[in-house]
C-alpha positions as CSV (number, residue, x, y, z in Angstrom):
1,X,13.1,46.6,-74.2
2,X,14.0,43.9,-71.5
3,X,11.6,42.5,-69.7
4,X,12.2,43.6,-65.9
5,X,10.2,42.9,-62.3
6,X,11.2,43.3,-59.3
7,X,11.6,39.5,-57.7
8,X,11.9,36.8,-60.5
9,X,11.6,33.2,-59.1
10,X,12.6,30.1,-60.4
11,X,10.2,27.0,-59.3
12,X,6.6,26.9,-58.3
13,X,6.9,24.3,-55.2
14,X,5.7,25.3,-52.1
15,X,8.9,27.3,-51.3
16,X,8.4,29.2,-54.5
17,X,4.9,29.9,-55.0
18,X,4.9,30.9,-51.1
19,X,7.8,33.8,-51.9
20,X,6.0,34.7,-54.6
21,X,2.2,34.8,-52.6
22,X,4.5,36.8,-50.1
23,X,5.7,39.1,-52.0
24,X,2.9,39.8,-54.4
25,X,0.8,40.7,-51.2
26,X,3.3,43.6,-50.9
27,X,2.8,44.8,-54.0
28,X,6.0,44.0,-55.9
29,X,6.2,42.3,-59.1
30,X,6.7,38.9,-59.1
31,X,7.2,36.7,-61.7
32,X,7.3,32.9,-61.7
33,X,9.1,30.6,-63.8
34,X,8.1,27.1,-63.9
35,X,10.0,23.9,-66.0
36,X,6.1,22.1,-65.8
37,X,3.2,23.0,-68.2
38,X,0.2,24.1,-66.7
39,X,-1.9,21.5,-68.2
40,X,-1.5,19.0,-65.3
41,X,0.2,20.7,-63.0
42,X,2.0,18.9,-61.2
43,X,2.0,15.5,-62.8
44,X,5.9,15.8,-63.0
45,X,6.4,16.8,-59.6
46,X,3.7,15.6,-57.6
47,X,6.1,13.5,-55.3
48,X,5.6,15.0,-51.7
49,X,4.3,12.7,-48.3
50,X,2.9,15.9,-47.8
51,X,2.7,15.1,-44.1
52,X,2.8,18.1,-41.9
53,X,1.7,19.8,-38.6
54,X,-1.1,22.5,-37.5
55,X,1.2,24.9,-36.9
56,X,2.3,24.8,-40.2
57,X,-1.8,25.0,-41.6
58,X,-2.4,27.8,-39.2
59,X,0.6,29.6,-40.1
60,X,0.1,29.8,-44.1
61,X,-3.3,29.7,-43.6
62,X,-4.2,26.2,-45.8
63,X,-7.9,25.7,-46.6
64,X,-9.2,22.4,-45.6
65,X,-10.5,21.2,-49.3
66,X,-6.6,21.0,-50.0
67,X,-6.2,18.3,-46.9
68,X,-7.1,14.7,-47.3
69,X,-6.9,13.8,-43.6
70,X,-6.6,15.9,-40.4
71,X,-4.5,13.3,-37.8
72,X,-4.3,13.3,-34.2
73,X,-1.0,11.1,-33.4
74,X,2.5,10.4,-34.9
75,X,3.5,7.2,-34.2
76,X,7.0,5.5,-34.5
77,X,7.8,2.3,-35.0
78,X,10.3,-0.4,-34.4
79,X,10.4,-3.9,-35.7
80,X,9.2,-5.2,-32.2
81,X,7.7,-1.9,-30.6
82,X,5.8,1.4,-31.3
83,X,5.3,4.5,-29.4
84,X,2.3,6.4,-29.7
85,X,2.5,10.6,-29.6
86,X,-0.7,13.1,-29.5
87,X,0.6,15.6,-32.5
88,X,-2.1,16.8,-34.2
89,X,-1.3,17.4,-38.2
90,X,-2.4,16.9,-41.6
91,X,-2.0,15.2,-45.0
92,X,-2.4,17.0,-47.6
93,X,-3.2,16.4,-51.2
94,X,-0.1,17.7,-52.8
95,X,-1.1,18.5,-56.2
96,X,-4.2,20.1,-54.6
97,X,-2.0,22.4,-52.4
98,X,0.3,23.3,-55.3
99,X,-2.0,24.6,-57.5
100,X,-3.7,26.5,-54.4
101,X,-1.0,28.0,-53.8
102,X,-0.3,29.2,-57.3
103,X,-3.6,30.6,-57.7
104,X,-3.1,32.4,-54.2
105,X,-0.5,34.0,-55.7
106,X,-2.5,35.1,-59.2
107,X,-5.0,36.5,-56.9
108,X,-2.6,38.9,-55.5
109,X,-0.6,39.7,-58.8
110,X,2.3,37.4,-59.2
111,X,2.8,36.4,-62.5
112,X,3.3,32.7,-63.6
113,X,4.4,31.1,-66.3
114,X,4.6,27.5,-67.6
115,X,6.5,25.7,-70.1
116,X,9.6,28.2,-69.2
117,X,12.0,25.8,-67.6
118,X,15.3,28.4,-66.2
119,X,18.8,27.4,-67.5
120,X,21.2,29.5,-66.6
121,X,21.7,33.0,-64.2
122,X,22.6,36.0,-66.5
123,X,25.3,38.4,-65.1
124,X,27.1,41.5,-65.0
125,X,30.2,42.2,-63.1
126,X,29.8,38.8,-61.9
127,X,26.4,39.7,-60.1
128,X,23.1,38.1,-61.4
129,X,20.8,40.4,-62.7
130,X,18.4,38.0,-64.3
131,X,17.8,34.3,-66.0
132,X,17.5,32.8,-69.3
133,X,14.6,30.3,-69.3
134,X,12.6,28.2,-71.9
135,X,15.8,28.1,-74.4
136,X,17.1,31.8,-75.0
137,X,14.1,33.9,-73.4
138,X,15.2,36.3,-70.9
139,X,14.3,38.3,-67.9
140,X,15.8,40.6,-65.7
141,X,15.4,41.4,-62.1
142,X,16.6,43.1,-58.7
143,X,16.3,40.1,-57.1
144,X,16.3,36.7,-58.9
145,X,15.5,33.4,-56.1
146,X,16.3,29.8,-57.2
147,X,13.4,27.6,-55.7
148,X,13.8,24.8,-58.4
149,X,14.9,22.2,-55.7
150,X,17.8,19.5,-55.8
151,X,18.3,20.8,-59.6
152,X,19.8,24.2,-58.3
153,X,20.4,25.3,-62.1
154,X,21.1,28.9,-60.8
155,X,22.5,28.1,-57.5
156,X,25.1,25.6,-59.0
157,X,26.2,28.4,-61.4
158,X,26.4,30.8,-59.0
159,X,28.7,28.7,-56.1
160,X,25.9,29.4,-54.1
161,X,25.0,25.5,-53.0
162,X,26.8,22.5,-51.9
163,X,24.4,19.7,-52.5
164,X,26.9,16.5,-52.1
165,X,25.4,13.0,-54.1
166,X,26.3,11.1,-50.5
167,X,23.9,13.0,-48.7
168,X,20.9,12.5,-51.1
169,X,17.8,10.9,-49.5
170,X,15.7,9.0,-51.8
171,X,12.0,8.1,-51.7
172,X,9.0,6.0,-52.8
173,X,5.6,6.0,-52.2
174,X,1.9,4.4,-53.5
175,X,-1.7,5.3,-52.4
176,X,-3.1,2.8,-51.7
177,X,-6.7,1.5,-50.2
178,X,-7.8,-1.3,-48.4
179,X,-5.0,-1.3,-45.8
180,X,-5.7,-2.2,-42.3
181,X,-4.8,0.8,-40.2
182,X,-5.8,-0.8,-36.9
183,X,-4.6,-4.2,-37.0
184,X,-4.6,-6.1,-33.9
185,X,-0.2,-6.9,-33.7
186,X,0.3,-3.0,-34.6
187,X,-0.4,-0.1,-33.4
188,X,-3.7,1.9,-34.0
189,X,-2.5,3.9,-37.0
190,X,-6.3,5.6,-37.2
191,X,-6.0,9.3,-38.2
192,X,-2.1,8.9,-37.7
193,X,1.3,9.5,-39.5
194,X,3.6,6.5,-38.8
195,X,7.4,6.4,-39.5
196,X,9.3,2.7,-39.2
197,X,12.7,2.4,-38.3
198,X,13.8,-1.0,-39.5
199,X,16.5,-1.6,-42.3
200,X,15.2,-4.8,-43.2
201,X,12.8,-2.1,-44.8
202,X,14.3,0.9,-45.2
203,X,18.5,0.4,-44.7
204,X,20.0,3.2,-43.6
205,X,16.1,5.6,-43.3
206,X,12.6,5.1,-42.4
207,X,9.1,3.8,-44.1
208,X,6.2,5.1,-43.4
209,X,2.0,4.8,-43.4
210,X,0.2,7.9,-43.3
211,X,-3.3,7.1,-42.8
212,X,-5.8,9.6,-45.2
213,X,-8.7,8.5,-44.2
214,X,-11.4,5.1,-44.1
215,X,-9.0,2.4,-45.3
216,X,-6.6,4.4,-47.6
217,X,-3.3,5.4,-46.8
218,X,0.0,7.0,-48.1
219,X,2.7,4.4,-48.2
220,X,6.6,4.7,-48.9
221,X,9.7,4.5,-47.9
222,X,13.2,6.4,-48.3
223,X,16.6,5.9,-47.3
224,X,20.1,7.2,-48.4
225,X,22.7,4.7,-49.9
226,X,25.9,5.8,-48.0
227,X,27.7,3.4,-45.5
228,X,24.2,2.7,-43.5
229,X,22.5,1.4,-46.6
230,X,25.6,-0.6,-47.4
231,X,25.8,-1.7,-43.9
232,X,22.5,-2.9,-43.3
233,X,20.5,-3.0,-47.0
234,X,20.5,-5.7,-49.5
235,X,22.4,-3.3,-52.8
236,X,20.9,-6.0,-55.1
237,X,17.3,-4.3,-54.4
238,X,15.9,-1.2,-56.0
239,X,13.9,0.9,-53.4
240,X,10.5,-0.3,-55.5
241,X,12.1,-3.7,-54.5
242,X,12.6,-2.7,-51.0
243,X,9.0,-1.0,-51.2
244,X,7.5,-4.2,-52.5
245,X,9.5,-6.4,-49.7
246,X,7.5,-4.4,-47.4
247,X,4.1,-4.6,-49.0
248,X,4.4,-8.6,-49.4
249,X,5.7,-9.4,-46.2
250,X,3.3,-6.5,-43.5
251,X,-0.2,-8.2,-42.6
252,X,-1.8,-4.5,-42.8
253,X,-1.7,-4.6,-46.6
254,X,-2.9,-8.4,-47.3
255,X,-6.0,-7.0,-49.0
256,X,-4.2,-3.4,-49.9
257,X,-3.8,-2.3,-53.7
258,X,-2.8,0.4,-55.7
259,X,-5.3,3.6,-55.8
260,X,-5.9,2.9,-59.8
261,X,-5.8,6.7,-61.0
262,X,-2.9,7.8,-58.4
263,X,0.5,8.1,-59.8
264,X,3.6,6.4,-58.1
265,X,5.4,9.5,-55.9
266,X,9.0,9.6,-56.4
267,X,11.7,12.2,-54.9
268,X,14.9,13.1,-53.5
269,X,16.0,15.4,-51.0
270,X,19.4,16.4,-49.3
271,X,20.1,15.6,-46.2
272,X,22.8,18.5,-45.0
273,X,24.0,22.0,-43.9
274,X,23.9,24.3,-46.5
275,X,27.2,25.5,-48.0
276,X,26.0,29.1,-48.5
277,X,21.9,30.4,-48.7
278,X,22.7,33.7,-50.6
279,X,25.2,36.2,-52.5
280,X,24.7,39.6,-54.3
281,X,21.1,40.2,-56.0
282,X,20.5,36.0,-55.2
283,X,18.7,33.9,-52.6
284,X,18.4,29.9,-52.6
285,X,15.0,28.6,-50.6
286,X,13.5,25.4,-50.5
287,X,14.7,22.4,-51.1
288,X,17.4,23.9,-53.3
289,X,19.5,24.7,-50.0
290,X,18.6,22.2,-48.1
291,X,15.9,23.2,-46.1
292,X,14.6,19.6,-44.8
293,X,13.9,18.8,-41.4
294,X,17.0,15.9,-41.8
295,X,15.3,14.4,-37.9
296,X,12.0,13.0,-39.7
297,X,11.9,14.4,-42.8
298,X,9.2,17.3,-42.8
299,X,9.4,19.7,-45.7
300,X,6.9,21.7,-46.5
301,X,6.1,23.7,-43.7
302,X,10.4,24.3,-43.7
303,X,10.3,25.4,-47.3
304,X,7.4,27.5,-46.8
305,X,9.4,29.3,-43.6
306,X,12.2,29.3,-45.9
307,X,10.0,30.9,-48.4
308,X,9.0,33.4,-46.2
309,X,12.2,34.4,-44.6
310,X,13.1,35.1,-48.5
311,X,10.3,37.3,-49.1
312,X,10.9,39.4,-45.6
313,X,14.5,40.2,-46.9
314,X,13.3,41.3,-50.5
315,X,11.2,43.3,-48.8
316,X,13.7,45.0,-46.8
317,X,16.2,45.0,-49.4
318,X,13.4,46.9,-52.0
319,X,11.6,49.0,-50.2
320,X,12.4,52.7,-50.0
321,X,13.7,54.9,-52.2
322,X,17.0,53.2,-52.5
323,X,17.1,50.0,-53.3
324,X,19.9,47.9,-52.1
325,X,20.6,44.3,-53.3
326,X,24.5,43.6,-52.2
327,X,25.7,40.0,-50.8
328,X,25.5,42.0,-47.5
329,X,22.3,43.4,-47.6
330,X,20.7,39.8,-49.1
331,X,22.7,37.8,-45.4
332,X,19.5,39.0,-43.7
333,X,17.7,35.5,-45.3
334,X,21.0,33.3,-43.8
335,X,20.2,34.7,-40.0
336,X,16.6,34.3,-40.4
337,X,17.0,31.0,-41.9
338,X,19.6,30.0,-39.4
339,X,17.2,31.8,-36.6
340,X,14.0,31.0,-37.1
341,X,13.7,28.8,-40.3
342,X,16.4,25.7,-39.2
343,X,17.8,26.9,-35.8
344,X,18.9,23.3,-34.6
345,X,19.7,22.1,-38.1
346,X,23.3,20.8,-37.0
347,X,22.4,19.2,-34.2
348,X,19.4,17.5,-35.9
349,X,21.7,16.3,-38.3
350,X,24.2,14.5,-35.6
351,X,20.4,13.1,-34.2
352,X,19.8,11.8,-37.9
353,X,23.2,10.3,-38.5
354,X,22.8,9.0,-35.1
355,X,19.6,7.2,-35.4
356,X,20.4,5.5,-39.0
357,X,23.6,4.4,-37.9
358,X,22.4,2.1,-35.0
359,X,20.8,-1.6,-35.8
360,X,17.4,-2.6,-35.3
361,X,17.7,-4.1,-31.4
362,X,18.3,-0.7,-30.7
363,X,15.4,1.0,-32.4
364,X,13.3,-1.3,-29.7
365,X,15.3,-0.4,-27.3
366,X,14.2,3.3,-28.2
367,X,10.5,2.7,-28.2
368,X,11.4,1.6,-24.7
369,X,13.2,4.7,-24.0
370,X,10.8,7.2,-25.4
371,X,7.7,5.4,-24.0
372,X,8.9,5.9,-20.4
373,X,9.6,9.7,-20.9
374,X,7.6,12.4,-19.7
375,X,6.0,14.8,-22.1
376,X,8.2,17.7,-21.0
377,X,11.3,15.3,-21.7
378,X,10.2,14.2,-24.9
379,X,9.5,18.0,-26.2
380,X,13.0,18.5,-25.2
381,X,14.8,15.6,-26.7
382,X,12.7,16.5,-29.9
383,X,14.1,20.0,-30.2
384,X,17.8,18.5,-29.4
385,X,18.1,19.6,-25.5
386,X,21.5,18.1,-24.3
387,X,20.1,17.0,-21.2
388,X,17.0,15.1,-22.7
389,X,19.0,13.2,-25.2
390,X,21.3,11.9,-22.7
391,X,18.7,10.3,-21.0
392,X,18.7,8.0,-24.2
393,X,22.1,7.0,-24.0
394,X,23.2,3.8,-22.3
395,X,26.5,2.2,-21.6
396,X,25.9,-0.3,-24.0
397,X,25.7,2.8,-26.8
398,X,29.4,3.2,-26.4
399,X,31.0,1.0,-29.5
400,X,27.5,2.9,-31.4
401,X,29.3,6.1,-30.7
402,X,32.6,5.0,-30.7
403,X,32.0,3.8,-34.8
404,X,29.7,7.0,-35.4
405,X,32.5,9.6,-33.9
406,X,35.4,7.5,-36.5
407,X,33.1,8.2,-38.9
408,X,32.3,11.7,-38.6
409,X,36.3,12.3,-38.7
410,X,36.9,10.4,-41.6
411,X,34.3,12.7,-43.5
412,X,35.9,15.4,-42.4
C-alpha cells in the first residue's frame, strides 16, 4: 500500500513548516519532507538576516527565546548621510526559529522527516499526485506544495516557476562582536537594523548592520551581478571580497571579529514576479515563487503569509465531502498571494530596479529627501503611493530615468 496524506510538503523553511503548523492545526495530515538531517538542523541552511517586523511576531505568534534582539529603528544609509525611522522589529536567531517552528508543527500532528531530500513530482494524466524523495521512496497526496526555495525541484518540473539567473540576489553575512554600533561619524545604530546603499560596497544592492544586542551585530551584504553590478562593482571581487573591503575600510568594526562558534550565512534569493504560483493538485510558496519583499529584502514574515495563504486554500479545496483539487480550484493561493501576501509586488520591483540603478551622489541626495518628509508621506512612498514617490523625483533624475526606461524595453 502507498503511503498517502492529505498535504505533503517539500522544505521545512519558514514557508514550509508554517503550511504545515497551519494545516496540522486543522486537523489534516501533513507530512514534511526535508533534504537536511535532523541532527543540526539547520547547519546547511542557516543563512537568513532574519530581520523582520512586530507585525510579523504578533501575527505568527514568535516566542521571544527565539529573538536575539527586539529593535526600535530602521535606519538607511548613504555614503555621506543616514536617516533614522522609529519601526519597531526584531532579529531573530534563525536556526532557533526553524526548529521552533518545526516542533510547532509536531505538537499539532504534522509529520517530519529528515534525510528525505524530494527529487522529482510523480504524475498521472499530467497532474501531480505525489513525490519521489530520498532516492526512489515515494508518497502520495491530494495536495503536494514545493517550499524547497530557489531549488524548485518540483516546481521546475511542473512549468510552474520562472526563476531567471539575472534576477538572483546573492548574499553574505558574519556575526560578529565588538562592533561599535554608536560611533560618533554614524548614526546611532543601538537596537537598530541598518541597510547601506553604496556600491563601493555592495554594487548594484545594499549592506547592512543589524545590531543583536551589547556590541554584537549581524553583518553582510548582497547584491545582484546584472548591469548595476557591472556598472558600478569591481567583477575582480568575490562578495567575501567585497564583504571584507567593507570590514577593513568602516571605523565601527576596527576592534570587531568573527563570533568564533557562528557559521558564515550564505544565500540567494530572486528578485522577480512570479511566472505562475499554482496548477492542478500543486502550490509553490516561499522563496520557491518568489515571495521576497524585492524593496528591502524582508522574507520571512512574506514566506510565512505565503505559507499561510497556501494552507487557507488547502483548506478550502479539502474540506467537505468532496474534495476538489483542479488548477481552478488551487488559483484561490494566486489572488490571495497577489491580494494580501505581495499586493504591490510590481511596483516594488520598478522602486528596486530604480534605487540600484542610480549612483551613490544620489543615494545622499535621498537621505536628504526622505529626512524632510512627513511621516504620512513617508508611509506612502513606502507602500508605492504615486503621489509620494513623486515627491522624490527631481529634474535632474531625468537621464536616471531616461537610461532605466531603455533598459526596461530592452528586457522586454
Amino acid at each position: 500500500m502507498s503511503e498517502r496524506y492529505d498535504v505533503v510538503v517539500a522544505g521545512a523553511g519558514p514557508a514550509g513548516a508554517q503550511c504545515a503548523r497551519d494545516l496540522a492545526q486543522r486537523d489534516y495530515d501533513v507530512l514534511v519532507l526535508e533534504a537536511e538531517p535532523e541532527d543540526g538542523f539547520p547547519r546547511q541552511s542557516n543563512k537568513s538576516t532574519a530581520g523582520t517586523f512586530a507585525s510579523m511576531t504578533g501575527a505568527f505568534g514568535i516566542p521571544d527565546d527565539v529573538v536575539m534582539n527586539y529593535t526600535d529603528n530602521v535606519v538607511l544609509e548613504s555614503p555621506n548621510d543616514h536617516f533614522v525611522q522609529t519601526q519597531p522589529g526584531a532579529v531573530l536567531e534563525f536556526a532557533d526559529f526553524k526548529q521552533w517552528l518545526v516542533a510547532a508543527g509536531r505538537e499539532h500532528g504534522a509529520e517530519y522527516r529528515f534525510d528525505a531530500r524530494v527529487n522529482n513530482p510523480i504524475t498521472e494524466d499530467g497532474n501531480v499526485v505525489g513525490v519521489k524523495y530520498a532516492g526512489d521512496e515515494e508518497v502520495y497526496a491530494d495536495i503536494v506544495i514545493d517550499a524547497t526555495g530557489p531549488a524548485a525541484p518540483l516546481a521546475k518540473k511542473l512549468g510552474v516557476t520562472g526563476l531567471e539567473r539575472q534576477h538572483q540576489a546573492v548574499g553574505i553575512e558574519w556575526e560578529m562582536e565588538g562592533v561599535d554600533v554608536d560611533h560618533r561619524h554614524y548614526a546611532d545604530l543601538s537596537d537598530a537594523m541598518m541597510l547601506r546603499l553604496d556600491h563601493e560596497l555592495a554594487p548594484g544592492g545594499y549592506s547592512w548592520i543589524f545590531h543583536t544586542g551589547g556590541d554584537t551585530a549581524k553583518v553582510g551584504l548582497c547584491y545582484i551581478q546584472n548591469e548595476r553590478y557591472q556598472r558600478y562593482g569591481d567583477t575582480s571581487r568575490s562578495i567575501d571580497d567585497h564583504l571584507e573591503h567593507w570590514l577593513d575600510s568602516d571605523p565601527r568594526f576596527a576592534d570587531a571579529q568573527r563570533i568564533a562558534d557562528k557559521q558564515q550565512h550564505r544565500g540567494s534569493a530572486h528578485i522577480q514576479m512570479p511566472a505562475s504560483l499554482s496548477t492542478d493538485n500543486f502550490m509553490a510558496i516561499g522563496d520557491t515563487v518568489p515571495t521576497l519583499d524585492p524593496l528591502w529584502g524582508e522574507g520571512i514574515h512574506k514566506c510565512m503569509e505565503s505559507a499561510r495563504a497556501a494552507a487557507i486554500t488547502a483548506d478550502r479545496c479539502l474540506m467537505g465531502g468532496e474534495t476538489d483539487t483542479s488548477a481552478d480550484a488551487m488559483s484561490v493561493y494566486d489572488d490571495l498571494w497577489h491580494g494580501r501576501v505581495a499586493p504591490d509586488m510590481r511596483r516594488r520591483l520598478t522602486m528596486t530596479q530604480l534605487l540600484y540603478l542610480a549612483p551613490n551622489e544620489r543615494y545622499d541626495r535621498l537621505m536628504a529627501d526622505l529626512n524632510a518628509m512627513d511621516v504620512e508621506t513617508l508611509s506612502e512612498a513606502n507602500e508605492g503611493g504615486v503621489r509620494a514617490i513623486s515627491k522624490l523625483i527631481h529634474l535632474s533624475d531625468l537621464p536616471l530615468l531616461a537610461r532605466f526606461g531603455k533598459q526596461r524595453l530592452a528586457e522586454r
